[in-house]
C-alpha positions as CSV (number, residue, x, y, z in Angstrom):
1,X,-23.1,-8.8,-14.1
2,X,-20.5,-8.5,-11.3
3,X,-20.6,-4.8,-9.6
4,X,-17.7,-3.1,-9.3
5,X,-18.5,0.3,-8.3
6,X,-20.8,2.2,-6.3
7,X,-21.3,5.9,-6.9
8,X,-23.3,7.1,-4.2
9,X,-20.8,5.5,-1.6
10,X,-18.3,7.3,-3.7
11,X,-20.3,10.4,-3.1
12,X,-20.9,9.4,0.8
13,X,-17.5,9.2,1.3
14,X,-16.4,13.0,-0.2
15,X,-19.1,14.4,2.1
16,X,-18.0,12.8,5.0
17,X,-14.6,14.8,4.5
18,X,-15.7,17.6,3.3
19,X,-18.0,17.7,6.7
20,X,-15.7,17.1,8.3
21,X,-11.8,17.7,7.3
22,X,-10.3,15.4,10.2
23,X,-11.6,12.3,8.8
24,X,-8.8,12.2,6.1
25,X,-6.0,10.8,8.0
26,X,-8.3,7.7,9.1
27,X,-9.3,7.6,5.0
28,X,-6.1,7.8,3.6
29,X,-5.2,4.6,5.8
30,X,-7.6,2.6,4.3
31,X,-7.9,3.8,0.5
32,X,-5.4,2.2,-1.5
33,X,-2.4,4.5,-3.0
34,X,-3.7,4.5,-6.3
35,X,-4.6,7.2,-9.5
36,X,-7.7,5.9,-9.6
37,X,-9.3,4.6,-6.0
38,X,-12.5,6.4,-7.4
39,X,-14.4,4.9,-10.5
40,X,-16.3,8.3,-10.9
41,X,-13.4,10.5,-12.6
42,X,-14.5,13.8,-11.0
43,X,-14.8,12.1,-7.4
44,X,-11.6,11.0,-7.7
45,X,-10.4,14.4,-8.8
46,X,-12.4,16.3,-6.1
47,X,-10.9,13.4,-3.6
48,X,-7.1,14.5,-4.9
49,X,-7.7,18.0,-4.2
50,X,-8.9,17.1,-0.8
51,X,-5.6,15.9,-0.2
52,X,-3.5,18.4,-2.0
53,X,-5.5,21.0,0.6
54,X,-4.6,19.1,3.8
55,X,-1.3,18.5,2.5
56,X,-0.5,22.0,2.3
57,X,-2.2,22.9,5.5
58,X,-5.1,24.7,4.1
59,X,-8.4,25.1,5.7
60,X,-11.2,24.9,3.2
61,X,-14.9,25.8,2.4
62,X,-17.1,24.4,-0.1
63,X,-15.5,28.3,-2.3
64,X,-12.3,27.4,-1.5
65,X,-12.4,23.2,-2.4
66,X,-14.3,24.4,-6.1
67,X,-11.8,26.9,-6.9
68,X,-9.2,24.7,-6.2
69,X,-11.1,21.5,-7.7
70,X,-11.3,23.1,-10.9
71,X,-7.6,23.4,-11.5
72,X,-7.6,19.7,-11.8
73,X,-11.0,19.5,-13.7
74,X,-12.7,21.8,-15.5
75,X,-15.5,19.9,-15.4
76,X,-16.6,20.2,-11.9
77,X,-19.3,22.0,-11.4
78,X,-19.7,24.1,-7.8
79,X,-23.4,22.8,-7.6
80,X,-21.9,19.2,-8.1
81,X,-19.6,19.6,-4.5
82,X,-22.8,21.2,-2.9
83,X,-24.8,18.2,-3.5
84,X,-21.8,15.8,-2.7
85,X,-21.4,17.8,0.9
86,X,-25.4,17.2,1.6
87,X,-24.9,13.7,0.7
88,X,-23.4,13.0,3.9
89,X,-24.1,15.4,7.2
90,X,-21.3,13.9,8.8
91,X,-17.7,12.4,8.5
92,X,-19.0,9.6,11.6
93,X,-19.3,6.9,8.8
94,X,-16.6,7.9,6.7
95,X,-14.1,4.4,7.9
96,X,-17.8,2.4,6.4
97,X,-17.9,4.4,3.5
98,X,-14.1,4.0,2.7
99,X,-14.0,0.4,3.3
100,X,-17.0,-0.3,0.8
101,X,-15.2,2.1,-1.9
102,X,-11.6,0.1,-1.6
103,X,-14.0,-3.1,-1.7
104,X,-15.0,-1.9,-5.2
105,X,-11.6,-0.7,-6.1
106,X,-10.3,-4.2,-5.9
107,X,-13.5,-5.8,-7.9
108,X,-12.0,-3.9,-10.7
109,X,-8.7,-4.5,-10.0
110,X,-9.1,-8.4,-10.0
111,X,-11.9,-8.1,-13.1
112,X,-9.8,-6.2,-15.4
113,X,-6.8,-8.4,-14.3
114,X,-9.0,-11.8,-15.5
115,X,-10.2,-9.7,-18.8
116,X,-6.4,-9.2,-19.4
117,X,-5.5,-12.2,-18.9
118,X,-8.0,-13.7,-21.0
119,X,-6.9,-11.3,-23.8
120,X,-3.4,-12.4,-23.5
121,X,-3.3,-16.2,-22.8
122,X,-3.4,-16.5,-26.7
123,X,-0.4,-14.5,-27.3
124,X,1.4,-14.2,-23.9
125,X,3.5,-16.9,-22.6
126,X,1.1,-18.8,-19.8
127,X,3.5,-18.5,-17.2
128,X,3.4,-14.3,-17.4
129,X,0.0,-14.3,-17.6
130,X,-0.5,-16.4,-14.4
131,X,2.1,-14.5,-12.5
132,X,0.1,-11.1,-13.1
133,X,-3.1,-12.6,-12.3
134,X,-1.1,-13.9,-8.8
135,X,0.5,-10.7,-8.6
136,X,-3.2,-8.7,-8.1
137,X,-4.8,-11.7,-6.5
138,X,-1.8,-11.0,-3.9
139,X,-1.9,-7.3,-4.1
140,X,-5.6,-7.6,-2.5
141,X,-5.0,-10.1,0.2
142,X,-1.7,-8.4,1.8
143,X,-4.1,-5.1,2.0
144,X,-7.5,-6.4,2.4
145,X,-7.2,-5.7,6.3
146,X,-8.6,-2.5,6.8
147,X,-7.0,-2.5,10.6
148,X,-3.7,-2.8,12.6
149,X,-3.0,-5.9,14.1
150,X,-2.7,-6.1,17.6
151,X,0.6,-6.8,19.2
152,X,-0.9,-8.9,22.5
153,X,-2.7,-10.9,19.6
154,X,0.3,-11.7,17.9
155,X,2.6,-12.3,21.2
156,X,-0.4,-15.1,21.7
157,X,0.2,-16.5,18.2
158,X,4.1,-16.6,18.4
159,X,3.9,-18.5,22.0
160,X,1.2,-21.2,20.3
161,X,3.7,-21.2,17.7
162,X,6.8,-22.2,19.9
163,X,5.5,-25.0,21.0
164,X,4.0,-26.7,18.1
165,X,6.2,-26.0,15.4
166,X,10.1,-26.4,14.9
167,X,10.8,-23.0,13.9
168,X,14.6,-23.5,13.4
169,X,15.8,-25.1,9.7
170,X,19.1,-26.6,10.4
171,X,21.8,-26.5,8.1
172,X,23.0,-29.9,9.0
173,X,26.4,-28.1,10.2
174,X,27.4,-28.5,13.7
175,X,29.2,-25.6,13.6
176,X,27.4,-23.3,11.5
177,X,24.7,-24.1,13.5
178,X,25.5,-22.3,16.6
179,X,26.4,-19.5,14.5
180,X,23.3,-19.0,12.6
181,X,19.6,-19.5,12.9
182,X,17.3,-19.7,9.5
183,X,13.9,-19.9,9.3
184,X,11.1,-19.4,6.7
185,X,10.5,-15.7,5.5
186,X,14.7,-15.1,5.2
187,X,16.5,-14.7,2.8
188,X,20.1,-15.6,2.7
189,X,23.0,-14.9,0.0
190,X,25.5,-17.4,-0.2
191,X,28.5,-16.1,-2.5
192,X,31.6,-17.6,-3.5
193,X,34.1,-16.8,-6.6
194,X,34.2,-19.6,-9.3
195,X,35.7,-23.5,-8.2
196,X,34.7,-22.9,-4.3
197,X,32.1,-25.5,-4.4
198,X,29.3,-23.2,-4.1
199,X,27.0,-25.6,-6.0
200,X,28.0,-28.4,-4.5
201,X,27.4,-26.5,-0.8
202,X,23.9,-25.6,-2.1
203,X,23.3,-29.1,-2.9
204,X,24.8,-30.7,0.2
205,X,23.0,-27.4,2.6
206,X,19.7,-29.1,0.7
207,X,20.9,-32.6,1.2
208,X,20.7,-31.8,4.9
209,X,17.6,-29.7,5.6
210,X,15.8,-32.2,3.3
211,X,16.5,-34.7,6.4
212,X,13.0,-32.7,8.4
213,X,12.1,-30.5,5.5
214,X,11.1,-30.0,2.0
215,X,13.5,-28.2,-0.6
216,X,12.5,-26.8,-3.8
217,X,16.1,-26.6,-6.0
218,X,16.3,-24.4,-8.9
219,X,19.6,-25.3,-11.2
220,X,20.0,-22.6,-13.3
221,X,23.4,-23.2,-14.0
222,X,23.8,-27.2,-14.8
223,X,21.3,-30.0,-15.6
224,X,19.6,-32.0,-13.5
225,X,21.5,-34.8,-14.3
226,X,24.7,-33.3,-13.0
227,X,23.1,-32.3,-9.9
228,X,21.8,-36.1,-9.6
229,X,25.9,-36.9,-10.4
230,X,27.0,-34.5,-7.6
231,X,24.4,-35.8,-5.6
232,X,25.5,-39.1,-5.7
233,X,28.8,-38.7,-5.2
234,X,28.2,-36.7,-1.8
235,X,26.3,-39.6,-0.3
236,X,28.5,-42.1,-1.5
237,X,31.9,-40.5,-0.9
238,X,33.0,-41.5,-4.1
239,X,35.5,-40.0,-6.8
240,X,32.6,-38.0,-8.8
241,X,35.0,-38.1,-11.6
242,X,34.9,-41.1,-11.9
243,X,31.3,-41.3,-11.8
244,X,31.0,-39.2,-14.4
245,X,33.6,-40.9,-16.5
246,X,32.1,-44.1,-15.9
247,X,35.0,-45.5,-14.5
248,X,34.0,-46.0,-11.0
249,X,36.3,-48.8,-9.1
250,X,34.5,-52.2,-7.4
251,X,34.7,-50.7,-3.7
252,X,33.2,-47.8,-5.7
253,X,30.4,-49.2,-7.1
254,X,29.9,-50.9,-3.7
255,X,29.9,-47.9,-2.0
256,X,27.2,-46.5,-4.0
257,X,24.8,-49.6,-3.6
258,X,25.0,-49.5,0.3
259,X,23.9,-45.8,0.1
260,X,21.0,-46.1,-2.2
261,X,18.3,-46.5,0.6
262,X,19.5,-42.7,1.9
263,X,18.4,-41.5,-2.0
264,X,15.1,-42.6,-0.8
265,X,14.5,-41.6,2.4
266,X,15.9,-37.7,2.1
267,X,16.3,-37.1,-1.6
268,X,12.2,-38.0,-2.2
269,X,11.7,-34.3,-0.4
270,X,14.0,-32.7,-2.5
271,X,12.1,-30.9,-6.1
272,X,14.4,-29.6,-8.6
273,X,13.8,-27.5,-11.9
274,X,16.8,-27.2,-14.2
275,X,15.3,-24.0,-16.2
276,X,16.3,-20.5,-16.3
277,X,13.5,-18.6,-15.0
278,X,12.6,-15.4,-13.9
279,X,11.6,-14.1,-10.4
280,X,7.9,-14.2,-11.6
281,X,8.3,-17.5,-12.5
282,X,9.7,-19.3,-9.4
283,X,7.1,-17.5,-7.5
284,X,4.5,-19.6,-9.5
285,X,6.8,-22.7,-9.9
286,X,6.5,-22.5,-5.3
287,X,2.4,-21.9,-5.7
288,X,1.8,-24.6,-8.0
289,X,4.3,-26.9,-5.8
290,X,2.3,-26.0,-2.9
291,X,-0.7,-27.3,-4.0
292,X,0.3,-30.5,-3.4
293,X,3.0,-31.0,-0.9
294,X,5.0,-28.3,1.4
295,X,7.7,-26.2,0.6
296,X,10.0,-25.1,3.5
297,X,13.5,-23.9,1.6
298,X,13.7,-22.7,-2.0
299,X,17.6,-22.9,-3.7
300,X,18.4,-20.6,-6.5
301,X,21.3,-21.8,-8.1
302,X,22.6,-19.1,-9.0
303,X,21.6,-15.1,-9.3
304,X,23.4,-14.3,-11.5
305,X,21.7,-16.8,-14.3
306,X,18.2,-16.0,-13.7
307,X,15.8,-14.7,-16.5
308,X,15.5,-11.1,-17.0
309,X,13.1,-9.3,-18.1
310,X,13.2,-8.6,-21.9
311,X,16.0,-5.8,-22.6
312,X,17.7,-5.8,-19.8
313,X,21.7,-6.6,-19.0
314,X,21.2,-10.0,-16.6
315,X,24.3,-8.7,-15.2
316,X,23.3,-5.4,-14.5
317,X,23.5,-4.1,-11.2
318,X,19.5,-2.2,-11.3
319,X,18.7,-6.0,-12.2
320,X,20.5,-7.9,-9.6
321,X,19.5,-6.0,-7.1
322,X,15.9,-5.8,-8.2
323,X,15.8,-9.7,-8.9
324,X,17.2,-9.9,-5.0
325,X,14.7,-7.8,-3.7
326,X,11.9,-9.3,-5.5
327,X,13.5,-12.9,-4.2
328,X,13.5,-11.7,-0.9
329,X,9.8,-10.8,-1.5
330,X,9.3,-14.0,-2.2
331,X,10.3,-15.5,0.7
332,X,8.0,-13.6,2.9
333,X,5.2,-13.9,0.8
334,X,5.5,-17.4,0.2
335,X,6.8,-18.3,3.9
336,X,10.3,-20.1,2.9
337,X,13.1,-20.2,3.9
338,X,15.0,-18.4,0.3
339,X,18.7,-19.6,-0.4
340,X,20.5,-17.7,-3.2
341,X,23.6,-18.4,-4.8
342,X,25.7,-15.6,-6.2
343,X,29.0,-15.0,-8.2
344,X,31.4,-12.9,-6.4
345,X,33.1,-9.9,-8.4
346,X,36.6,-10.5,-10.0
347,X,38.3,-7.4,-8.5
348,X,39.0,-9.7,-4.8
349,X,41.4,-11.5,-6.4
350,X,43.4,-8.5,-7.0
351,X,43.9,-8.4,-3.1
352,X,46.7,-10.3,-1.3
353,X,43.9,-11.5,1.1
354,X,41.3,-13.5,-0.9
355,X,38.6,-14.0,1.6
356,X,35.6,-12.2,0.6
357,X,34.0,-9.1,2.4
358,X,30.5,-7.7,2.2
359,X,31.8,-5.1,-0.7
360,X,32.3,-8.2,-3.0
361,X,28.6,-8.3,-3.1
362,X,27.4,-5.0,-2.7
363,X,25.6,-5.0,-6.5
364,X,24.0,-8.0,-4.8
365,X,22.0,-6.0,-2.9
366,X,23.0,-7.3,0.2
367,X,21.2,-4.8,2.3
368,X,18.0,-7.0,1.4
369,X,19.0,-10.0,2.8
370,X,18.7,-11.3,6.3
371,X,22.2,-13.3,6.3
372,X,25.0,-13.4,3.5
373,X,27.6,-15.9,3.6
374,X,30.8,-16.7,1.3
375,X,32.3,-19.9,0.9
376,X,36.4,-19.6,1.3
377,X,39.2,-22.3,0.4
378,X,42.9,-21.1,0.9
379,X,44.1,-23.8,-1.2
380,X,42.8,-22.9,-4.6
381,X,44.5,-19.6,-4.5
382,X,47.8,-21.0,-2.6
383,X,48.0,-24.6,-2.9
384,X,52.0,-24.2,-2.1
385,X,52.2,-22.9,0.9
386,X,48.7,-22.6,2.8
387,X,48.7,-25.0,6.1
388,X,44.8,-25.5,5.3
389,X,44.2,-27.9,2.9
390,X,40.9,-29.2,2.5
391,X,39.2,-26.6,4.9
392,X,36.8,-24.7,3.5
393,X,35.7,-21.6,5.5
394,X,32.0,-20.6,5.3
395,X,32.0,-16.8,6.6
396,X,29.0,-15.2,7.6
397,X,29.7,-11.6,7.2
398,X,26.1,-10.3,7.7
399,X,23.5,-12.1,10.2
400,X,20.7,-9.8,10.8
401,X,19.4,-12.1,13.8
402,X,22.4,-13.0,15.8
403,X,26.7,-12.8,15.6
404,X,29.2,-12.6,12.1
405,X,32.3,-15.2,12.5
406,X,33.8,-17.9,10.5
407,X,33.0,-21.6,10.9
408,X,35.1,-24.0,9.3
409,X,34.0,-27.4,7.1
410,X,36.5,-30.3,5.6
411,X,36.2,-30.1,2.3
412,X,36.4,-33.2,0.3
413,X,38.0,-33.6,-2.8
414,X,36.9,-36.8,-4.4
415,X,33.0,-36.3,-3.5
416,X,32.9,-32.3,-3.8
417,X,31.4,-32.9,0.0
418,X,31.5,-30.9,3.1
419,X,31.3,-32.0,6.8
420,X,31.9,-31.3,10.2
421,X,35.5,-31.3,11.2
422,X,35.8,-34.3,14.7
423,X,38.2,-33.7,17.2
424,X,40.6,-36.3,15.4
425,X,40.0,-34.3,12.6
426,X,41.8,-31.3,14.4
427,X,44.1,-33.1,15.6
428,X,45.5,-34.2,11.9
429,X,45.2,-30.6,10.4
């Protein structure tokens, strides 16, 4: 039978600080913030009282700590604290005694945490029960270190780092390239209102990275199929259309059978799920990816059509923002680079300027992201008169690591494509 408490460490452990008062702070930073860090319920009472007294500045004597003790339990008997304060003559072992009690506080954790799953794998989807399981499993191993890290140690590791892995995940844009620098553990909001291109930037941005990296795409807004269309197209340059219609052209269908090799050699690193999922769930859909091959950049495509949870308004502000913070969780967690795609609010096309500003995304929950971009095209709001047509601007209007500006990309039409502008380029527009 597996332990998962010990009482007389328990008991060590409320001496100790009863002894000696000053030992709390060092406690406190290794117990976990919990109701219940103590199995015994009167310890853990008598242990909250502790804390209530030093919180309010109160000296206390073995009196004072009963009289107070018993406010939270009647129970607690004044002979009970005396033999818990003989337990332990000293608070000198109190760090040992608190690491062995948060030691047991996680056996139960994870043990209760397999009972429930075991309970509800019959009547809970798989995927929920998994994630919880994950969710503990994770819980423990972000605060089984019972110490700080040291800073030297970690300068060491980053400078190791440098030279043996590429840290930078290019975008495959010259020019937004200089302007921004991604790496695994952001998160970065790409926005854009409706017929920008904003999918077809997310698949093209994955196109590119998938060059030295491994993307995992989540379409939660169009088949995979029509990604596979889009996809096509962008290598090919063709009319996607047509493609779609069927009707592609000879020098069309040329086109497409010079670039197939490319499908291999870039698209093979590129995983796609076309499901709506939750948060939860594309945390477990990266785990179970990762058992088997890397995963450097995760796509959501977009926000605003992921799962939420049961009775709640998907479009909800409390949700979006929740689902982005839990995203951005996610990427630090997991160690990827998170790309999220999200609808823009309505009300910017009430303003004579259309370019969008960091207010269009504000229920976003922008403040939780590393780097927010929007995807701009003059031409779909004033095809008459604007002097850029196919230009696309991509704006970065937050970049917590380096400088905000607005890099510009030629749009094309037929293939729903973007790429760098060339000097001849310029020269035409």
């Amino acid at each position: 039978m597996i332990k998962t408490y010990d009482l007389n460490m328990e008991k060590c452990l409320l001496g100790a600080l009863i002894n000696d008062p000053n030992q709390l702070s060092l406690v406190e930073s290794i117990l976990p913030v919990s109701e219940r860090t103590f199995y015994n319920t009167k310890y853990n009472n008598i242990y909250r009282t502790i804390k209530k007294l030093h919180e309010d500045g109160k000296a206390y004597d073995i009196n004072l700590l009963y009289s107070e003790a018993v406010k939270i339990d009647d129970d607690i008997l004044l002979s009970e604290i005396t033999d818990i304060m003989l337990s332990s003559p000293t608070g000198m072992l109190s760090e040992n005694y608190a690491e062995q009690v948060t030691d047991m506080y996680w056996r139960r954790n994870i043990t209760e945490a397999c009972h429930t799953a075991i309970n509800d794998v019959q009547k809970v989807d798989t995927v929920v029960v998994l994630s919880n399981l994950e969710s503990t499993i994770r819980s423990y191993s972000q605060k089984k270190s019972f110490h700080a890290q040291k800073l030297s140690d970690l300068a060491d590791i980053s400078w190791e780092n440098y030279a043996s892995e590429k840290k930078n995940i290019p975008t495959g844009w010259r020019d937004l390239d200089d302007l921004v620098f991604l790496r695994k553990g952001m998160h970065v909001i790409m926005g854009a209102r409706t017929s920008m291109g904003k999918t077809s930037f997310a698949i093209n941005l994955a196109t590119n990275m998938a060059k030295e990296h491994r993307p995992l795409f989540f379409t939660m807004e169009q088949s995979a199929s029509s990604m596979a269309d889009c996809y096509v197209s962008q290598i090919s340059g063709i009319s996607r259309f047509n493609y779609m219609k069927g009707t592609l052209s000879d020098y069309e269908v040329e086109r497409v059978n010079e670039h197939a090799h490319i499908w291999k050699e870039h698209a093979d690193n590129i995983g796609v799920y076309d499901e709506i999922m939750s948060p939860d769930e594309v945390r477990h859909k990266i785990i179970i990816e990762k058992q088997n091959n890397p995963v450097d950049v995760v796509i959501i495509d977009f926000l605003h059509s992921m799962k939420a949870p049961q009775g709640t308004n998907r479009n909800s502000h409390e949700w979006i923002r929740e689902a982005v913070t839990q995203l951005q969780n996610i990427a630090l967690e997991q160690n990827v680079l998170m790309i999220t795609v999200a609808q823009l609010t309505r009300s910017m096309n009430a303003r004579e300027d259309k370019r969008p500003v960091l207010t269009d995304i504000r229920e976003a929950g922008e403040d939780n992201t590393d780097i927010v971009m929007f995807i701009y095209r003059d031409e779909y709001y004033f095809p008459e008169t604007t002097d850029k047509r196919g230009v696309a601007e991509i704006i970065v209007a937050k970049n917590r690591h380096g400088k905000t500006g607005t890099v510009e990309l030629k749009f094309i039409h037929h293939s729903t494509a973007f790429e760098d502008f060339t000097d001849y380029d310029r020269g035409e527009l």
